[in-house]
C-alpha positions in Angstrom: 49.1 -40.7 12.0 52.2 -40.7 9.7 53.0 -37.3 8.0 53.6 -39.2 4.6 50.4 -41.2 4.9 48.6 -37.6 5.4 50.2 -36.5 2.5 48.6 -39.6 0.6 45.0 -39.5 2.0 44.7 -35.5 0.6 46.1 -37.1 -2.3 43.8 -39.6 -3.0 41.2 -37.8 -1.5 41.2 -35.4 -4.4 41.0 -37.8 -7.2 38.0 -39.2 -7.9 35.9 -37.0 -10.8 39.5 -35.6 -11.8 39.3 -36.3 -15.8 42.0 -38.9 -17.2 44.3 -38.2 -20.2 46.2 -40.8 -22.0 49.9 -38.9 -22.5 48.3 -38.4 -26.1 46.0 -36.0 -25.0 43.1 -38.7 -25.5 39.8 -38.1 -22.8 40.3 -42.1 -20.8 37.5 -41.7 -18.3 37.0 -40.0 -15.3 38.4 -41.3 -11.7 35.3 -42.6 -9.8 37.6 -44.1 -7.0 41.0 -44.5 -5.5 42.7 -48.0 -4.4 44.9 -48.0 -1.2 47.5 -50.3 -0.2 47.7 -49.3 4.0 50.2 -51.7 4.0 52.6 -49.9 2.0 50.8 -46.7 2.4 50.8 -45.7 -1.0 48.1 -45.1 -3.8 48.0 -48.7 -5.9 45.4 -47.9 -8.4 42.3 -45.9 -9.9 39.3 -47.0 -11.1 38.1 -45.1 -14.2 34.6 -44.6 -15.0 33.4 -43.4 -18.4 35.6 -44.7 -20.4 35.9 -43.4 -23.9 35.3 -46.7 -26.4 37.6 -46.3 -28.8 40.4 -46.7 -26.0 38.4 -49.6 -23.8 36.2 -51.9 -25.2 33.1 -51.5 -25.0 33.6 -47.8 -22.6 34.2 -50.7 -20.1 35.3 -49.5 -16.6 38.8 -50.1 -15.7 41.3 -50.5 -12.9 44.8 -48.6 -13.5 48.0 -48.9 -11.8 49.0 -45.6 -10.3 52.6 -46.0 -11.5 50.9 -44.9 -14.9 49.9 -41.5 -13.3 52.6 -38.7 -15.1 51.3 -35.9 -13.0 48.1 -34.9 -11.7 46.5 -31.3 -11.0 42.9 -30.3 -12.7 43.1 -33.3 -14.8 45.2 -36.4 -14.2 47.9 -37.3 -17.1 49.0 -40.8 -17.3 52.6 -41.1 -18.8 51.6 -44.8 -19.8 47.9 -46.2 -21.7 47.8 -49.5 -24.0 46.8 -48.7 -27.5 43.5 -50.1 -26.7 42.1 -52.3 -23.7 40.3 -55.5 -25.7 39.1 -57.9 -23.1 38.7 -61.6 -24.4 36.0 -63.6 -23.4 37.5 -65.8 -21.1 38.5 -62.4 -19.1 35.1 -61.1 -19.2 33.5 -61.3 -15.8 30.3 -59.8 -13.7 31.2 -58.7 -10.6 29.9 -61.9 -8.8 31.5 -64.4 -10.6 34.7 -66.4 -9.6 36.6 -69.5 -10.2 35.3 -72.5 -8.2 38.2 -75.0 -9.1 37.3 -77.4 -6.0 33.9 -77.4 -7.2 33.0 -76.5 -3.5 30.0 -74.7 -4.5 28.7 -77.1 -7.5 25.2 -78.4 -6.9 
């Protein structure tokens, strides 16, 4: 195994229930898990749990880009966060749902 994909697996590895900070100082959620691309071998994204409502609709959970991430130790401190998340109803999905635009699986 790669030295620099080590160095990302402890990385990520240590992430999820680290708390989330906008660069505000405002609580976002807590990690609950860690996306990997193994092409690229690099971190892609977090998804944060808990999310405080005033910052995401609804305390919805959401999926960050880890180019956001400022630094990380105890806590992680993103150096980017929208004003607010506000999801639109059209965006709103459940986790099974999905476009069927050939109507393969109409009835």
């Amino acid at each position: 195994m790669n030295a620099l994909w080590k160095v990302v697996l402890n990385e990520a590895s240590r992430l999820p229930g680290l708390t989330v900070y906008t660069r505000k100082g405002m609580r976002l959620g807590v990690v609950h898990d860690v996306l990997l691309d193994t092409t690229q071998r690099i971190i892609s994204a977090l998804l944060v749990t808990g999310t405080t409502p005033n910052l995401v609709k609804d305390g919805a959970n959401i999926i960050i880009p880890y180019r956001w991430v400022q630094d990380l130790d105890d806590v992680v401190i993103l150096r980017y966060f929208p004003e607010k998340i506000d999801f639109t109803e059209s965006s709103e999905r459940t986790e099974f749902e999905f476009e069927d635009d050939d109507g393969f699986y109409d009835d």
